[in-house]
C-alpha positions in Angstrom: 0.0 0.0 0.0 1.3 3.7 -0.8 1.4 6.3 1.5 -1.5 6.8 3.3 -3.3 9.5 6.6 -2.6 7.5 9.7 -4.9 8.3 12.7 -3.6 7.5 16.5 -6.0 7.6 19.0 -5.3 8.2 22.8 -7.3 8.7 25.7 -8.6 12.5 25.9 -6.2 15.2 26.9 -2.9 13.0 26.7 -2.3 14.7 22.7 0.4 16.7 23.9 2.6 13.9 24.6 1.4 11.5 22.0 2.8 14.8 19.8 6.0 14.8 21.6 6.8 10.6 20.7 5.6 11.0 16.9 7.4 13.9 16.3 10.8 12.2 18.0 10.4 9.1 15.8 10.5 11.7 12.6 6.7 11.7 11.6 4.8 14.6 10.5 1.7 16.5 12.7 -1.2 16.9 10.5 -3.8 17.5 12.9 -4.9 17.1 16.3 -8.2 16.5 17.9 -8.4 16.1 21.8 -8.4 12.0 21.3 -6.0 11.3 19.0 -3.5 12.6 16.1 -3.4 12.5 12.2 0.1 11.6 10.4 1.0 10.0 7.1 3.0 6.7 6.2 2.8 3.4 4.5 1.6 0.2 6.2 5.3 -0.3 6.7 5.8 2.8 9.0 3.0 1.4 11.2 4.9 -1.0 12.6 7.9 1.4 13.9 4.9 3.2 15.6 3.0 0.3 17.0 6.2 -0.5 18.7 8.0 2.8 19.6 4.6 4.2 21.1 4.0 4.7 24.6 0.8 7.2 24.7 -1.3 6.2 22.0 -4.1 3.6 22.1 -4.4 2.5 18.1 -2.4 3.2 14.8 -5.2 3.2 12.5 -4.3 3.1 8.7 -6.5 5.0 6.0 -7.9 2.6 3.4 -10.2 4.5 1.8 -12.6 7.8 2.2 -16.3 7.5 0.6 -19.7 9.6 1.0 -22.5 6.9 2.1 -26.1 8.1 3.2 -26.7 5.0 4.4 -26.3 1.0 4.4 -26.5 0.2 1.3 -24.6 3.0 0.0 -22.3 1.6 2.8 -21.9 -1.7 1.4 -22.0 -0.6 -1.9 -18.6 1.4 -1.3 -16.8 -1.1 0.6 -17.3 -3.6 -2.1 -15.4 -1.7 -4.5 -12.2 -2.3 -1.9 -10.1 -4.9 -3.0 -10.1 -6.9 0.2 -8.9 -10.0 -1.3 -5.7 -7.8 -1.6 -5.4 -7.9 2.1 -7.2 -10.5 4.3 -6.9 -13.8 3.3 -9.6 -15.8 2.9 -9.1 -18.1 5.5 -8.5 -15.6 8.0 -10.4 -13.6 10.5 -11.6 -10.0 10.5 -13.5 -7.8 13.0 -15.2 -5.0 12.5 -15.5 -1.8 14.8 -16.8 1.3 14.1 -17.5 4.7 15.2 -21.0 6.0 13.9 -23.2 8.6 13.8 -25.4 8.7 11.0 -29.2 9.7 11.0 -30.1 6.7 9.0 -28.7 4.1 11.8 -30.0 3.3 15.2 -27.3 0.9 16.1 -23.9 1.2 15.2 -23.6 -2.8 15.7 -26.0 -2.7 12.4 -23.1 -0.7 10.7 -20.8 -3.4 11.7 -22.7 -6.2 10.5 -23.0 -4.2 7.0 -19.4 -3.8 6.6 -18.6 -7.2 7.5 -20.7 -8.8 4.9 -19.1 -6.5 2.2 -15.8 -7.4 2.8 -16.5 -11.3 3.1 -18.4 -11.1 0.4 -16.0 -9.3 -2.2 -13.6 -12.3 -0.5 -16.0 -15.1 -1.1 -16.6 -13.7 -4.6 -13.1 -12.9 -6.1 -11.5 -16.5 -4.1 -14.7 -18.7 -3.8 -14.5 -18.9 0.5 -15.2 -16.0 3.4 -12.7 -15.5 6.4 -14.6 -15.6 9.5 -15.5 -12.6 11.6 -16.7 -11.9 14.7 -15.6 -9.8 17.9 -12.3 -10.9 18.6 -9.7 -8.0 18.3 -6.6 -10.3 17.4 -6.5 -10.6 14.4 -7.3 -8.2 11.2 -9.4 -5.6 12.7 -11.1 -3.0 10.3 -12.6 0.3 11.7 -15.4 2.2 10.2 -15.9 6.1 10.9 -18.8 7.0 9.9 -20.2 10.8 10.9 -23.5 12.3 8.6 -22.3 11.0 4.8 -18.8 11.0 5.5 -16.9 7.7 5.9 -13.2 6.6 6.4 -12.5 3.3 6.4 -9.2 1.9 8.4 -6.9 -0.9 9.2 -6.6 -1.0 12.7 -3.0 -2.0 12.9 -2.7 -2.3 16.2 -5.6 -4.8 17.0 -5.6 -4.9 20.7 -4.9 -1.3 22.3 -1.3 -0.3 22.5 -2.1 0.4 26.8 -2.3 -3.7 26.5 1.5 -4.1 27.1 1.1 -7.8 28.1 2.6 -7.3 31.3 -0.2 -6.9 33.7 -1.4 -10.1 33.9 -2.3 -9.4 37.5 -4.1 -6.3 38.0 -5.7 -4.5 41.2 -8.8 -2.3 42.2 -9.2 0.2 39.3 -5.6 0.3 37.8 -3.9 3.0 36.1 -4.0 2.0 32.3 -0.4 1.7 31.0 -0.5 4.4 28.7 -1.8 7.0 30.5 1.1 6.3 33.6 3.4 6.8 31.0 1.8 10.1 29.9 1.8 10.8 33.2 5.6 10.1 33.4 6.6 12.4 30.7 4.6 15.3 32.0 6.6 14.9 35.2 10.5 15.2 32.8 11.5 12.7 34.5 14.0 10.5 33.1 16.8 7.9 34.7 19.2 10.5 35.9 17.2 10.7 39.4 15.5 8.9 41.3 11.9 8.1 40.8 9.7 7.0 44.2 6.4 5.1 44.2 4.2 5.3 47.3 1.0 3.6 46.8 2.1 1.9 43.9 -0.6 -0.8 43.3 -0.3 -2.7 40.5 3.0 -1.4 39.4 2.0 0.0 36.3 3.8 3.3 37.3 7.0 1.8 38.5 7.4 -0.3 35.7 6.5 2.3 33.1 9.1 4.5 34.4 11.4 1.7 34.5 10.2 1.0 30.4 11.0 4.9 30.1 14.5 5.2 31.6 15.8 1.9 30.1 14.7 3.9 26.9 13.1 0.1 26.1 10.0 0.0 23.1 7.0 -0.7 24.8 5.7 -2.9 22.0 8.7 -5.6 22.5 6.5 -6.9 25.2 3.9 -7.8 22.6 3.5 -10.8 20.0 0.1 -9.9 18.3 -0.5 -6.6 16.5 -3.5 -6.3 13.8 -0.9 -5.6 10.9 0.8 -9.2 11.3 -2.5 -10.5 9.8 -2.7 -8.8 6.9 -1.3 -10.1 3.6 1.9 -8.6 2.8 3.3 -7.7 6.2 6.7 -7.7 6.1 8.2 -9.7 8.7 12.0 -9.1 8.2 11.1 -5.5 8.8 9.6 -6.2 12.0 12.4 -8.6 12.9 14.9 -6.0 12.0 12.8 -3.0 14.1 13.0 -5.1 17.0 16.2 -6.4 17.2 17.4 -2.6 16.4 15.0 -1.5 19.5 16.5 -4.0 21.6 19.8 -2.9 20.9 19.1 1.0 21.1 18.0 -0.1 24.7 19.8 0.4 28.3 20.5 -2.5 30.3 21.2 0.0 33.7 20.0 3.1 35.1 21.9 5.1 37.5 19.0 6.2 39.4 16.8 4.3 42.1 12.9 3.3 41.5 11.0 2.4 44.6 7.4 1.4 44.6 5.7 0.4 48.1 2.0 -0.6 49.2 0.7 -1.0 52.4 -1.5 -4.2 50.7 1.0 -7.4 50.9 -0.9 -8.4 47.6 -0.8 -5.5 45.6 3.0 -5.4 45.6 3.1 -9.4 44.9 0.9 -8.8 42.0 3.5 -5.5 40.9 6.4 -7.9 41.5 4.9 -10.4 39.3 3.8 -7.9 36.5 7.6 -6.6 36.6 8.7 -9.7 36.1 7.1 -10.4 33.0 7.9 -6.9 31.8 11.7 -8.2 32.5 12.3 -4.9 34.6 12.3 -6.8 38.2 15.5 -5.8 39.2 15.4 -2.4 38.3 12.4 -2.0 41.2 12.6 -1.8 44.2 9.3 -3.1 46.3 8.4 -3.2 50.1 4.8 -3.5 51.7 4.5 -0.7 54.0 2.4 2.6 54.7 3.1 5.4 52.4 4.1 7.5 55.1 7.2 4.9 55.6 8.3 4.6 52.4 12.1 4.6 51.6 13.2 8.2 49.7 17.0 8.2 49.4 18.8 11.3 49.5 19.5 13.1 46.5 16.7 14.2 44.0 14.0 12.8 42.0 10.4 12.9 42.1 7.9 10.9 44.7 4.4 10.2 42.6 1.1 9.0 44.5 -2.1 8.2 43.2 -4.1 7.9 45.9 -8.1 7.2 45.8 -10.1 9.4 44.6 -13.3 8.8 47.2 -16.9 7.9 45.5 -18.6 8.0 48.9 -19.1 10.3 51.6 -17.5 7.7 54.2 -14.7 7.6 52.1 -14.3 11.1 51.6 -14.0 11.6 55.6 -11.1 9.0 55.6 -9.2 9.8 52.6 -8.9 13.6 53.7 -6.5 12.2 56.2 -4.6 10.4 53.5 -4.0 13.6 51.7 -3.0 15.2 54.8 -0.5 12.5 55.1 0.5 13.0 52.0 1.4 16.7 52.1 3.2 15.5 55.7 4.9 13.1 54.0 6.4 15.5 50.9 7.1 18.6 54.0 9.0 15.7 56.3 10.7 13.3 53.6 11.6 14.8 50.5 13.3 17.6 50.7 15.2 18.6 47.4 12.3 16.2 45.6 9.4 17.5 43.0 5.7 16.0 44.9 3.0 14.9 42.5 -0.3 13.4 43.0 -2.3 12.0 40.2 -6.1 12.4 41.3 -9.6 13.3 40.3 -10.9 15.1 43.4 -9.8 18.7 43.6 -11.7 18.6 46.8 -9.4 16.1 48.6 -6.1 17.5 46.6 -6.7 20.7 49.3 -6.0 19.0 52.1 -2.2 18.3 51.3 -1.5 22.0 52.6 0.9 22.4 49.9 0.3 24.8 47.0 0.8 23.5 43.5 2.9 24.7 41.1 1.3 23.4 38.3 -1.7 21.6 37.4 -1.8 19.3 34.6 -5.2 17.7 33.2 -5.6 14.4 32.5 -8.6 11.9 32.0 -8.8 8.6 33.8 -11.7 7.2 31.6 -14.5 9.2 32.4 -13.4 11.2 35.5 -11.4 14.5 34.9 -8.0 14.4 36.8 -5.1 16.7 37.7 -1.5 15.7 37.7 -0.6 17.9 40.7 3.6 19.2 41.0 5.1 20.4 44.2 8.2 22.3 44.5 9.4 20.7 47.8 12.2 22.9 48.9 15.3 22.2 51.0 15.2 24.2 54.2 11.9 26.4 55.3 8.7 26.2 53.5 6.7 28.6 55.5 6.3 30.9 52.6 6.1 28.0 49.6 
């Protein structure tokens, strides 16, 4: 395929970084929407950005743009694409879709539409259909569809991009991986100081940074993208990106990453997710309050995300957490930067610290703040 608009989505509000990584790895901005980023390449170039990315959610690669007033005009147009050309036909495609179209009540009706034109134009032009159904492992095709305007794309990625394949043993409401590692970069940290975990959960922010300062591809943890189904894809590329990824990659950092939970399970679960994510020994992990966590001398950053309270109860307890927390910055980390990740602004006063910037952030649904402290050496009484 020539070259071709690629869209890369991302959770809302994390564009500015998703920016930063494609504009480091040489590819052009077109545009940018609050949810994702438009660039250009071939098919090729999607697999250097399925495995370099750390922000984004999809690498979706144009196919073709059409005006369709409705289903049949739908199906109509997608018959014309020479499918054959890419899915074989005893493979597997599914079909997602983003729609909003007077003529449709259900946007599950648009998928079923699409579906049968491509294993139709397959069944016709090489006398047997792939299958097709929900599964996201294979070839995935996504239809946006807004009034009479549709684009039709390969979603090269399949699964999401925040599925690293590491966290095979998650916790209460983890971070997803891609947003820690937005959350990461809008902090400038990098290996050269020391990065310090309180209420670390899962892991997912420990081992991010540790991802981040080894300079190591996130993608190298995966061994299923949507583009390694399609007809044509170039494996000795792929072999060759990550062997060169592998080898662009630090085996060391100089700096210290400590991640700590007072719930004995949570830190087996992060030690375990570590481990598959081969960055183990880079982490250092203890089960203990927040308030006792380790912070070496020198200078870094300490990161929390503590809960953000759903019920009143809760809210009453976890103001004392946030006091703690502000306690714990004042008593513990002097020559540090403070942040807390959370979505109560509420709660986020009771630190008795003021912030010196506030960064936004969505954690699905709820609006959050990436809060940074300036935590000084020596008096505070005027910071």
């Amino acid at each position: 395929m020539k070259k071709s608009r690629i869209l890369i989505t991302c959770a809302k509000g994390i564009t500015p970084f998703l920016k930063e990584e494609i504009l480091q790895l040489g590819f052009p901005v077109l545009s940018e929407t609050i949810a994702g980023i438009a660039t250009e390449g071939t098919i090729d170039d999607t697999l250097r950005l399925n495995l370099h990315l750390r922000t984004g959610h999809r690498v979706l690669f144009l196919i073709k743009e059409f005006i369709a007033r409705e289903a049949e005009a739908l199906y109509r147009s997608l018959s014309d694409i020479p499918w054959e050309d890419y899915i074989a036909e005893d493979g597997y495609v599914c079909v997602t879709s983003s729609v909003d179209n007077p003529s449709i009540r259900d946007s599950r009706y648009a998928n079923v539409k699409s579906k049968d034109a491509i294993v139709d134009r397959i069944n016709k032009k090489c006398g047997r259909r792939p299958d097709s159904g929900p599964d996201k492992n294979r070839t995935v095709v996504n239809l946006y569809w807004k009034n009479e305007d549709c684009s039709v794309y390969f979603d090269t990625s399949g699964e999401s991009l925040s599925k690293r394949g590491y966290r095979k043993l998650p916790v209460t409401a983890p971070m997803q991986e891609t947003l820690a590692s937005a959350v990461i970069l809008a902090t400038g940290w990098n290996s050269s100081s020391h990065f310090i975990n309180p209420m670390c959960g899962s892991g997912t922010l420990a081992i991010e940074a540790a991802l981040i300062g080894l300079n190591r591809a996130p993608g190298l943890l995966r061994n299923n993208f949507g583009f390694m189904h399609l007809k044509g894809f170039n494996e000795l590329l792929w072999n060759d990106l990550r062997t060169r990824a592998k080898k662009e990659a630090k085996k060391t950092m100089d700096c210290r990453i400590i991640a700590t939970d007072i719930n004995k399970e949570a830190v087996e679960a992060a030690k375990k997710n570590a481990a598959t994510a081969g960055v183990e020994r880079l982490i250092e992990f203890d089960v203990c309050d927040y308030a006792e966590t380790t912070v070496p001398e020198g200078k870094g950053i300490v990161i929390l995300n503590p809960e953000y309270g759903e019920r009143m109860g809760m809210i009453k307890e976890l103001e004392n957490v946030y006091k703690g927390i502000g306690n714990l910055f004042k008593q513990k980390c002097k020559g540090y930067t403070g942040y807390i990740f959370t979505g109560n602004p509420d709660l986020a006063k009771k630190v008795g610290l003021r912030a010196k910037q506030r960064i936004q952030f969505f954690n699905g649904a709820i609006e959050c703040r990436l809060l940074e402290y300036e935590l000084y050496e020596g008096s505070r009484k005027n910071n």
